[in-house]
C-alpha positions in Angstrom: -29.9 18.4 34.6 -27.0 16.2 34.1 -28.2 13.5 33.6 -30.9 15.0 30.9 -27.8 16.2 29.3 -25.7 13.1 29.2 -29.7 11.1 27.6 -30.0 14.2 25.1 -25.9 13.7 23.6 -26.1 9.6 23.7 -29.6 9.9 21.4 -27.4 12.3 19.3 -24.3 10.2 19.0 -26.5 7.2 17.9 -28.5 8.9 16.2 -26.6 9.0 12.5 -26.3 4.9 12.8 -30.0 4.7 13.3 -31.2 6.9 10.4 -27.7 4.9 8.9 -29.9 1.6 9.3 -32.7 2.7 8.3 -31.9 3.8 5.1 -29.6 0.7 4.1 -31.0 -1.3 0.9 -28.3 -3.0 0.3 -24.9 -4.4 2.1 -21.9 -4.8 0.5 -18.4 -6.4 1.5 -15.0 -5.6 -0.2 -12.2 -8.0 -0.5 -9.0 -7.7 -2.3 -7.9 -10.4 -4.3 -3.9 -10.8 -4.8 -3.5 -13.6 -6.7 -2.5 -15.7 -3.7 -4.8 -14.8 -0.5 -7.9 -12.9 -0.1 -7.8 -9.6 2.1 -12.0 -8.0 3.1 -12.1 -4.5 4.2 -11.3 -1.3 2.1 -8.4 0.4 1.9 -7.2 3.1 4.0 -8.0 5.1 0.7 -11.1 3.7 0.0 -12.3 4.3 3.1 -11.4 7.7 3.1 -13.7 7.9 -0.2 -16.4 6.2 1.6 -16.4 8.1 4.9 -16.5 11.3 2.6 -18.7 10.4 -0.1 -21.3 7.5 1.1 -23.6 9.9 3.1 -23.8 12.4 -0.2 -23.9 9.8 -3.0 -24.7 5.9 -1.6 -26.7 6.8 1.5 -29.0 3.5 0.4 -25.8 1.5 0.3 -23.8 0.0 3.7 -20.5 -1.9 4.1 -21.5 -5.1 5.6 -18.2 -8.0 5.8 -20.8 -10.3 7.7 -23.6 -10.8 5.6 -23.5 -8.9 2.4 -25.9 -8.9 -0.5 -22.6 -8.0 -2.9 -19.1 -8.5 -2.9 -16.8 -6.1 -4.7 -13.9 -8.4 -5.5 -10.6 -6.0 -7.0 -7.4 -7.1 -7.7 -4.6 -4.5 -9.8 -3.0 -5.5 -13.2 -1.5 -4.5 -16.0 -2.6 -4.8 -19.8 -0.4 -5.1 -22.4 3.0 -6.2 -20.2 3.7 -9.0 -22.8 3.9 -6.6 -25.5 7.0 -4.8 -24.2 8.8 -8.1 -22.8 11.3 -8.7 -25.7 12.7 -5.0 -26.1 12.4 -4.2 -22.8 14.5 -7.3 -22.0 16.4 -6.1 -24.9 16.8 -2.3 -23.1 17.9 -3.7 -19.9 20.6 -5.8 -21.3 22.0 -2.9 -23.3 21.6 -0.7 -20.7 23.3 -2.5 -18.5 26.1 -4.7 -20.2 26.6 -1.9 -22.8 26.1 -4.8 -25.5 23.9 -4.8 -28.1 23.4 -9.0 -28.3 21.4 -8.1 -32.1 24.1 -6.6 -33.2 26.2 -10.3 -34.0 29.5 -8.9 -32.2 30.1 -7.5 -29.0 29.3 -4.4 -30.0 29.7 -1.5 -26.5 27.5 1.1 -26.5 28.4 3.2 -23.4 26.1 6.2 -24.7 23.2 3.9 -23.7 24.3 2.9 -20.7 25.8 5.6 -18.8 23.0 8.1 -19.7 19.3 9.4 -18.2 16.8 8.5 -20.4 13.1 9.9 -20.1 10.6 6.8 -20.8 7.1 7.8 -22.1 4.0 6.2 -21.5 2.7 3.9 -24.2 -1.3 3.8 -24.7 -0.5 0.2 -25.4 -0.1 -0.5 -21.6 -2.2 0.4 -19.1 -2.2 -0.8 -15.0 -5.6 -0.6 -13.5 -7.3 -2.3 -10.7 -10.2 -4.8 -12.0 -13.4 -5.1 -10.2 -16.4 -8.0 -10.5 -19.9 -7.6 -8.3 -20.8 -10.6 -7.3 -24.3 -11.8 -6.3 -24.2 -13.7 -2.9 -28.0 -14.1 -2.9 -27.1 -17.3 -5.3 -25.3 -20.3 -4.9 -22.6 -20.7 -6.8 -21.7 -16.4 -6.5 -22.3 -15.3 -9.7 -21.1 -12.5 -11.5 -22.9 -9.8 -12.4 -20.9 -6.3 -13.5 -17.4 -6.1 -14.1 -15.2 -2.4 -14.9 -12.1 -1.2 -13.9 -10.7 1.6 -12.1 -7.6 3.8 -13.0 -6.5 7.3 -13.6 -4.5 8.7 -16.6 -0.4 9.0 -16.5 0.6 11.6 -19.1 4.0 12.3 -17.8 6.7 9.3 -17.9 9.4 8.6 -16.0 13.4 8.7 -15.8 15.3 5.6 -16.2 19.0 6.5 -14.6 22.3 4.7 -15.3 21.9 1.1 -13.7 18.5 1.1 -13.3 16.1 -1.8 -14.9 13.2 -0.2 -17.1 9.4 -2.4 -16.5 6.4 -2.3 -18.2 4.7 -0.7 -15.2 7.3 2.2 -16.3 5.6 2.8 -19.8 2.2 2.6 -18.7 -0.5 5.5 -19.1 -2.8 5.1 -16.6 -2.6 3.7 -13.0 -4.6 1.0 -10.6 -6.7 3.2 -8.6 -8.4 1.1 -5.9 -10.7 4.5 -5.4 -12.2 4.6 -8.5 -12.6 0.9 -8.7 -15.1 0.2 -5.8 -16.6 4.3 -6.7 -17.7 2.9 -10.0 -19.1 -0.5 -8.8 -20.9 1.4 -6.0 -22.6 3.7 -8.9 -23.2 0.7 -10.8 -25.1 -1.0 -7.9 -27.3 2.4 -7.2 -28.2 2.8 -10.6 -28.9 -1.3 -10.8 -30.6 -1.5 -7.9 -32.8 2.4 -8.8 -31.4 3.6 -5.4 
């Protein structure tokens, strides 16, 4: 009886990566790209999303590092930086000198600098984490979707005395890694009619 017992749970435990298998249409691999090196795997976040989600929405889908059909490349950034350089360099000066270097004199402005001051977000800049589908069925890899995944940021933050202010601090959205490989996986359902 035992032994029945102990056949009957190891059929049940494999069970879910049989049917798992079966159903897989396509493999995908993830890699992170940070500019310098190249990390493959999800996140711990993403694969929280994945172990949650994938059975509900991509059951035709698999992660597969080792021989993948598509490869989710991400990497986070931030639009519109470059736009705020000049006055925030200019901020950061003033608020930390307690100079206003426009101003032709030395010129202390200690109101500035010894103050909390609440930063809003800026629509102009927005951090987000960009994602490409490649095509590994082809030599060269080519690209075939691109989107981006972030969430919205209405609140802003407090700058206190001493403090350097960044762009990243005026952003309205944030990188979110989640929705980044969510919407390539959506897109590769709906491309694939999965």
């Amino acid at each position: 009886m035992a032994r029945k017992r102990l056949r009957v749970a190891i059929v049940l435990s494999i069970a879910p990566f049989l049917v798992q298998a079966q159903e897989c249409k396509v493999k995908f691999a993830v890699a992170y790209a940070d500019g310098g090196s190249l990390q493959i795997g999800l996140t711990a976040e993403q694969k929280k999303m994945w172990d949650h989600e994938s059975a509900k929405k991509f059951k035709s889908l698999c992660v597969d590092s080792k021989d993948p059909d598509y490869v989710i490349l991400w990497s986070e950034g931030l639009n519109g930086a470059e736009l705020t350089k000049v006055g925030l360099n200019h901020f950061n000066q003033v608020r930390n000198t307690g100079e206003n270097p426009g101003a032709g004199t030395s010129v202390k402005n200690f109101s500035l600098s010894g103050v909390t001051i609440y930063l809003r977000p800026s629509s102009l800049i927005r951090a987000k984490a960009d994602y490409s589908v490649l095509d590994v069925s082809k030599l060269p890899y080519s690209v075939v979707h691109q989107g981006q995944g972030y969430q919205d940021v209405p609140q802003g933050t407090s700058n206190h005395p001493g403090q350097r202010a960044s762009a990243s601090d005026l952003a309205s959205t944030i990188a979110d890694p989640v929705a980044a490989l969510e919407n390539a996986l959506k897109w590769l359902k709906k491309e694939k009619k999965l």
